[in-house]
C-alpha positions in Angstrom: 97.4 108.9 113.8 98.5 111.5 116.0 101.7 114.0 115.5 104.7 111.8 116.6 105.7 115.1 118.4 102.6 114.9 120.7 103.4 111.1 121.3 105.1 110.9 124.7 104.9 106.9 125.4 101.5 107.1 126.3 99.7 104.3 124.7 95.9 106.3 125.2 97.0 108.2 122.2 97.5 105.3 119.8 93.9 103.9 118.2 92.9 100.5 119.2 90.3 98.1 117.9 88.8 94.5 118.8 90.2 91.0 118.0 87.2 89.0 115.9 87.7 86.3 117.9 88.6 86.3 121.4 87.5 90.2 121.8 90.8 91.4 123.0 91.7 95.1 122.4 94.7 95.1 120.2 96.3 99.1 120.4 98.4 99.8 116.7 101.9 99.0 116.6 104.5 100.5 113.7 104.6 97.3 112.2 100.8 97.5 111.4 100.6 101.0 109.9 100.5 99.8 106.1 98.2 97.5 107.0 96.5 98.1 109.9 92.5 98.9 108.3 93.5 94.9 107.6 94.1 93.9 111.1 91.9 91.3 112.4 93.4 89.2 114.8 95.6 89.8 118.1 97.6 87.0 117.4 98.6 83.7 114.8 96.4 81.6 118.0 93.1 83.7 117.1 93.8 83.7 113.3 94.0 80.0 112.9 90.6 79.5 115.4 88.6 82.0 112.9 86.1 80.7 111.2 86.9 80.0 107.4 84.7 81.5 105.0 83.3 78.8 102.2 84.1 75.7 105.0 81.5 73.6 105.9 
C-alpha cells in the first residue's frame, strides 16, 4: 500500500483485483485492509451466485 502522503485521491494508486464471478475489477477500500488478501467478491449479489464447494 502506498504512503498515505503520496495518496492524492487518485484511485490508480490503490491495488485492484478481479471479482471470481462476474470479472469486475474491485480497487481496495479502508474497510478491506485487514482482510483484503480474503476478498473475493465485488458484492453480497456475486457472493451468493458462487459456486459452493462440496455442493452437488
Amino acid at each position: 500500500m502506498p504512503d498515505k502522503r503520496s495518496f492524492k485521491g487518485n484511485k490508480s494508486y490503490l491495488p485492484s483485483k478481479l471479482c471470481t464471478v462476474c470479472g469486475k475489477e474491485m480497487t481496495w477500500r479502508k474497510s478491506w485492509a485487514k482482510n483484503w488478501d480474503d476478498v473475493k467478491y465485488c458484492s453480497e449479489a456475486c457472493r451468493k451466485a458462487a459456486p459452493r464447494a462440496g455442493s452437488k
